[in-house]
N, C-alpha and C positions, 0 to 999 in steps of 0.2 A: 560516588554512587555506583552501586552493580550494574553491571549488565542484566542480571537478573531484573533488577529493580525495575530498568525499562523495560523488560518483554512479558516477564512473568508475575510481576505483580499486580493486582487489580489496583490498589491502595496504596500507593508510593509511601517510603517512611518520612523521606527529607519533607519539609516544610514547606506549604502549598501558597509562594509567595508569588501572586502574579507579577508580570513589566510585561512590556509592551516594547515589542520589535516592529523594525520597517524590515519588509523583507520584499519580493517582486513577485508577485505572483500572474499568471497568465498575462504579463506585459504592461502589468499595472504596481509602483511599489504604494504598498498598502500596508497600515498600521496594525499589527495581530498582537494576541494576547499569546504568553506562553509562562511556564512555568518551570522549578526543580522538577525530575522525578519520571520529565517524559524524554522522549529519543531528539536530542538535537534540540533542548531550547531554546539555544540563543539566535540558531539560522535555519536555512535551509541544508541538510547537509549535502555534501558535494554528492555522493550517489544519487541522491534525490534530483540534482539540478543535473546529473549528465542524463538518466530516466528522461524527467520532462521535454529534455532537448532531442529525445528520438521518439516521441508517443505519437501516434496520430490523432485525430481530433479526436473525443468523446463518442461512444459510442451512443443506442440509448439507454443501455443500462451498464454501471459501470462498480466494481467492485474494488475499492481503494483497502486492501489488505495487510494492516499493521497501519493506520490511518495517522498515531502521535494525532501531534495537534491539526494536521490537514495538508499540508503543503497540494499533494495530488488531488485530495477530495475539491479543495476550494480551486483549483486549478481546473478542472474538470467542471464544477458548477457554472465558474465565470465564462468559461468559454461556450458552454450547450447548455442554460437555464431548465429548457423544458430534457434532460437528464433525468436518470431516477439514478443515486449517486447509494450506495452502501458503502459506508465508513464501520470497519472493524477493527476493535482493540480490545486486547485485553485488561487496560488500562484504564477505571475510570477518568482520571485526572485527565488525560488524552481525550478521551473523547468528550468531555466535558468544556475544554479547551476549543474544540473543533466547533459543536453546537456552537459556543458564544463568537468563536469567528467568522461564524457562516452566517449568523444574525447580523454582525458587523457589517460585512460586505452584501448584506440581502440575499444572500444565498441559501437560505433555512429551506425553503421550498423541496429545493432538491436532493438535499443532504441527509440520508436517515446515519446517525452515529450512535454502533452498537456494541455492544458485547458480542462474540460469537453464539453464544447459545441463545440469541436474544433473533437470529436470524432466523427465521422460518427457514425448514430442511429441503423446500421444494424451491427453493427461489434460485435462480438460475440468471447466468450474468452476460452479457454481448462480450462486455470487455472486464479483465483484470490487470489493476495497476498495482506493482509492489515494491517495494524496497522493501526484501525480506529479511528476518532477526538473525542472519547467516552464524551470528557467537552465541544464540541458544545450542549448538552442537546439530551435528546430523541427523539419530533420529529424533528428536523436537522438532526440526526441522522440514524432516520430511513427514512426519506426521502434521504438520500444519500444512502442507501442500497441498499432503494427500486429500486433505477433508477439502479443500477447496478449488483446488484446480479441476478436476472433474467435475463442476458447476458451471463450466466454462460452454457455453452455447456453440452448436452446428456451425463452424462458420467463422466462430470469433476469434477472440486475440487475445494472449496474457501477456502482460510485457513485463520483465523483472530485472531488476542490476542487480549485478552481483560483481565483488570484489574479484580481481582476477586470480590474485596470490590467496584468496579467502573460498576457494574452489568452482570457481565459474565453470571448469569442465569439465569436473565432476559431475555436479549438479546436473548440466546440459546433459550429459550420459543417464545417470539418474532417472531424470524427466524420459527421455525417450526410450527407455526400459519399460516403462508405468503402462500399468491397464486397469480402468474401471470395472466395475462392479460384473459386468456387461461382458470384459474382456476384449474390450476396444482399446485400443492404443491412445491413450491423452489426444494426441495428436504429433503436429511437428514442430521438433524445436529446433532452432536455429540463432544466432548471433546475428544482431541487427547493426549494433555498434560499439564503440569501444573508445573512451575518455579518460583520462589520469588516473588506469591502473583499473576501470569497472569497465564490464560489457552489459549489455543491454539485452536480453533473448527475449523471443518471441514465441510463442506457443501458437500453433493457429490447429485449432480443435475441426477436425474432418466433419 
């Protein structure tokens, strides 16, 4: 399967065979649905678990950005229920996946799983969680930032891994070049942490 396939397809081609994985989510291992077609179906993948091991709790609105089947969004629900959790993909089958395991785990409450264009333009977020599609290329790349990291509330926090060798300091340069609409600076990015090869940065929006 492409890379493409996971970031930029709506409708994955491979065949939409669910199983069922144990995987550990917020310190609980719990039975999830996953499928061909999305990012990481068989686990959590390791960016994703060095991320979770530096996030701070849940804010109360929370933007899981490139969502696949949930690992961050369901991680975030279990640990702050009364969250308002936004799950974006571009990927039906993803977020399709995600809906039915936040039913699983009773988490449906908190969990809207969208399309981006399906997001209302004015909705603004406390916190942003990502493991972002770093092998869509740069500008892809940074045109999905751009649309969403400046949604990033007075105050709050994005936090994103990124592959070291796959331009973690770039990016961080990048970021801290950025200015809104406004001509405000994003804010400030900095390195929080660093695990087998990914760093962790944090955005904190002035």
């Amino acid at each position: 399967m492409s890379t493409a396939d996971h970031y930029f397809t709506a409708d994955p081609a491979s065949a939409d065979e669910r199983r069922i994985i144990r995987a550990a989510i917020a310190g609980r291992e719990v039975d999830l649905e996953t499928a061909p077609g999305v990012f990481s179906p068989d686990h959590v993948d390791l960016g994703t678990q060095v991320l979770l091991r530096h996030l701070p709790p849940p804010a109360e609105t929370v933007l899981d950005l490139g969502c696949g089947w949930g690992p961050l969004a369901l991680t975030a629900a279990l640990q702050r229920p009364d969250a308002r959790i936004t799950a974006v993909d571009v990927n039906r089958r993803a977020l399709d996946l995600l809906e039915r395991n936040a039913a699983r785990l009773g988490a449906s409450a908190a969990i809207e799983a969208r399309e981006p264009q399906a997001v209302p333009a004015d909705r603004t977020f406390a916190a942003i969680w990502s493991n972002p599609p770093i092998r869509i290329g740069k500008p892809a790349l940074h045109a999905l930032l751009s649309t969403w990291l400046p949604r990033l509330e007075s105050g709050g926090h994005a936090h994103l891994v990124v592959q070291k060798n796959l331009g973690a300091d770039s990016l961080t340069a990048w970021i801290a070049r950025q200015r809104d609409d406004a001509g405000r600076s994003w804010g400030d990015i900095e390195k929080v942490g660093s695990a087998k090869g990914f760093r962790v940065l944090r955005l904190t929006r002035r």
